[in-house]
Each structure stands twice: as C-alpha cells, then as structure tokens.
N, C-alpha and C positions, 0 to 999 in steps of 0.2 A: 387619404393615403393611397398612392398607385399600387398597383400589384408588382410585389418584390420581383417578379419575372421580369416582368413588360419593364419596369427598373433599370436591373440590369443590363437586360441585352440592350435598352436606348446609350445607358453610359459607354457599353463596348462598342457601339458604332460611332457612337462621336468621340472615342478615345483611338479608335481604329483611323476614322477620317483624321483626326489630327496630326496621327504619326504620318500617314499618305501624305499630308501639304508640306509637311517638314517642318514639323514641332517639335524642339530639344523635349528630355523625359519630364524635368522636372515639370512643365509646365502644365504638359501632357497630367501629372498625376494632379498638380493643384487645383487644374479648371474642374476634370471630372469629379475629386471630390467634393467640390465647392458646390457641385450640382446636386450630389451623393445629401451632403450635410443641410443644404434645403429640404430635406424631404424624415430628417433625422439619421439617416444612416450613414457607416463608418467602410468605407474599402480600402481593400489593401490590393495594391497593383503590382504586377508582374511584367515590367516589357521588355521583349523581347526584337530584332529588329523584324522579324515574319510575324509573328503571334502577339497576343495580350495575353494576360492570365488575371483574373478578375474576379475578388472575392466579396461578397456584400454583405451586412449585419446589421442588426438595430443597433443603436447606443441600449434600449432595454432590454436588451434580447442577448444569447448567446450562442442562436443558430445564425449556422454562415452557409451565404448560397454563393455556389463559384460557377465560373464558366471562362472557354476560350476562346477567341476569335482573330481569324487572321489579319492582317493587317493591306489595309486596300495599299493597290498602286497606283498612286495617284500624283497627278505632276504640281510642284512646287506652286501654291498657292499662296501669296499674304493675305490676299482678301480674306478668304474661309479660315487662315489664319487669325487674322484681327478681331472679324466679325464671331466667330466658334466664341473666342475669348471673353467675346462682348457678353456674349448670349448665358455664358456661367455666372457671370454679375448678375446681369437680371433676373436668372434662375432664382437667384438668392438673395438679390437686396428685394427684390418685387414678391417675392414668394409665388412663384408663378405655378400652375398647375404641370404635371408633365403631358397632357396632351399639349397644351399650349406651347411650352419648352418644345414639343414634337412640330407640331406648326412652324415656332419660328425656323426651328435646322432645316427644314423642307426649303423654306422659304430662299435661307443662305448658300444651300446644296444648289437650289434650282435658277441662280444669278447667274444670267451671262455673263461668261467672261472675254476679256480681250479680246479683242478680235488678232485669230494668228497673223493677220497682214500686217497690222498695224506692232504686233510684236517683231516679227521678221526687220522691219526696216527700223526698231529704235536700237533693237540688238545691232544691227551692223551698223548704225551710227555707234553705238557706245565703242564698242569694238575698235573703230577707227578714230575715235578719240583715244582710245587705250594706246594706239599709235603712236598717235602724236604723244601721247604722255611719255613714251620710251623714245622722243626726239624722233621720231620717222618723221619722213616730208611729206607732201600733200600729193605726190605720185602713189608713195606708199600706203598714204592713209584711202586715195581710193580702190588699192588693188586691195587693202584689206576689207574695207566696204563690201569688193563684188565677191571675195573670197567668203568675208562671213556669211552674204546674202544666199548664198549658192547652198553651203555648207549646212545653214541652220536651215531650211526651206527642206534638205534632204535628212535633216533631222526630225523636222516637222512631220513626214508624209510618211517616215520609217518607224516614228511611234505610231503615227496614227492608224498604222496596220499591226501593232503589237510585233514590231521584231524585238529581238534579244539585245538588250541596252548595251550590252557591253561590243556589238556588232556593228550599234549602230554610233556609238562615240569615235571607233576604228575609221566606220567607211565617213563619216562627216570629217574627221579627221586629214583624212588622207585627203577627201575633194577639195578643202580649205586649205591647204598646205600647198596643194600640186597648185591651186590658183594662184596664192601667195608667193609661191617661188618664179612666177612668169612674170615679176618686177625686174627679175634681172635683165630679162630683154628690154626695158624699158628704160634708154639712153638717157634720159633726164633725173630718172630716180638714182638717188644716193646712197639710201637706203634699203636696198634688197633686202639685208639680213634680217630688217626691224619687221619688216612687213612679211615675210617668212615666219617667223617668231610671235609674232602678235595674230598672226591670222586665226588661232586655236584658240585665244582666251577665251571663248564666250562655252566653251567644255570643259573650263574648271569647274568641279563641282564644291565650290563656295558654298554655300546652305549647308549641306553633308559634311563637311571639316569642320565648319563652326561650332554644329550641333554636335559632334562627336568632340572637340575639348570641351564645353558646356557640361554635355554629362557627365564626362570623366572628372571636372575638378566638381561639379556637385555628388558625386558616389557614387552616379548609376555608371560604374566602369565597364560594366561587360556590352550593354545596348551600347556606350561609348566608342569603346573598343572595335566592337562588329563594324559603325560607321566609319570605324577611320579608318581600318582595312578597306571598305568596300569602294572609299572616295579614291583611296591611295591607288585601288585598283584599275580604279576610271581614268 
C-alpha cells in the first residue's frame, strides 16, 4: 500500500492536469477514483473551475485526508486526454503499483506534441473549409486561409509568452477580421461577407461550451455554470 500522502497529492495532479486539457467533471471524478479504488480507497471530489478540493479514506478506515490544488493552465489536449484515461484502466484492471502509475504519467506528460507549424496550417485549412461549408467561393476560402494563418500564428506566440487570454482572443480577433474584410477589394470574390464572418471560427471555444452543458445536465451545475460564463465571455 502507497503512503495515503504521496496518494493523494499523485490523484490531485492528474485530476488537476485533466481539468487543464479539457476534461468535463464527471469524468474528471471517474478516472481519479478508479485509480483511488485500485489502491482500496474511497474520494470524494470538489471541483471547482480554479481549484480541486480532494478528500481521501479507506473503505476500512473512517479517517479522511483532504487537500487542495489549483488547477494547471494548460492548452486543450486530446492526447493526455485519451491516454490520462487509458492509464485509470490499467491502474486498475493491471493492479499496477503507484510508483509505476507515477512512471507511466511522466511518461504521457513528457510526449511531444504536435508540432505548432503543422497545427497552424491544418487550422487554416479547416477554417477555409468552414468557408466553403457557408457557400463562400474559393477567393474567400483563400482570404480566409491567409486571415486564419496570420491570426492563429499571433495567437500562437501571445500565449506562448503568457498574455491575458481574453487580450489575446481580442487582438487575433481583430487581425483575422481586418484580413477577412480586404476580400472586398477583391473583384472576383462574391463573397466578402462569408469570408469576413468565417475568418473568426477557429476562436469559438468549442471544448469549453461542450464541457459546460455536459456538467450541467450530469449535476455538477456550478463547475457547469462557471464554464459556460467563461466560453460566453470568450
């Protein structure tokens, strides 16, 4: 049996990391206890959209250790999404030690991911597919190409120096938009308004609105609630 400490705080990091990649609650609470209940132990969760609240016990026992931990920021991940998920099954079909369990999340944490170039140019092809899906023409679909490419590239480089997200959805915003609107000059395009209009999609925050009706029609209404403010915001 691990030390009820070293326990917990492993469950708060990878219930911390889950919330960061954009994990609705419920799931959030099933993987961590599934890991909890490998080990015999029963938690009860608190989340919050900044914090966790995290309380841990035996099934034989009727002392209870809690603790709190904030909740990392971290950008929309399905990988460490999927794989996190994987790693609660094996915790518990495999009965796996928690150093081991600590191994493999090292292992999941420390995957390269995507390469940003090669995100930058799928996001501005989707985008201008998004276009054409709203009938824009192929003038439009490449002004919103160079619009998204510009746009997410100066979103790229403004998180990656930790600016204020809601500064930095503004100024992408406005640079995709001001691109998008210069179809008008463009005699052959039909479509200015589509390619004006479409050049923003790829700053809905999809993920965020999901996860917040998800909560709310499973119970956890208030973590619910907070995301659907905060996406509404965005």
């Amino acid at each position: 049996q691990p030390d009820v400490h070293d326990l917990l705080n492993f469950l708060l990091e990878y219930a911390t990391t889950l919330m960061g990649v954009g994990v609705h609650t419920s799931r959030i609470v099933r993987n961590t206890s599934r890991i909890a209940s490998r080990f015999g132990y029963v938690t009860d969760i608190t989340i919050f959209q900044k914090t966790i609240i995290m309380s841990i016990r035996s099934k034989e026992s009727l002392r209870v250790y809690s603790s709190v931990k904030r909740s990392k920021v971290l950008a929309l991940n399905f990988r460490i999404n999927s794989n996190l998920s994987a790693l609660s099954w094996h915790a518990y079909d495999e009965q796996l030690s928690l150093p081991r369990i600590k191994e493999l999340y090292n292992e999941i944490m420390a995957e390269k991911n995507m390469s940003r170039w090669w995100v930058l140019i799928l996001v501005s092809f989707a985008n201008a597919a998004f276009c054409r899906l709203f009938m824009g023409d192929v003038w439009a679909m490449g002004v919103v190409f160079v619009a998204t490419l510009v746009g997410f590239f100066i979103r790229q480089e403004m998180m990656r120096h930790h600016v204020n997200h809601h500064f930095v959805f503004v100024t992408s915003a406005f640079v995709a938009s001001l691109i998008g609107s210069l179809s008008i000059f463009i005699p052959a395009c039909t479509t200015p308004q589509i390619a004006l209009a479409t050049s923003v999609l790829y700053l809905i925050p999809g993920v965020p609105l999901i996860n917040s009706i998800i909560d709310i029609i499973e119970g956890h209404v208030l973590v619910g609630f907070t995301r659907f403010v905060n996406a509404c915001m965005l």
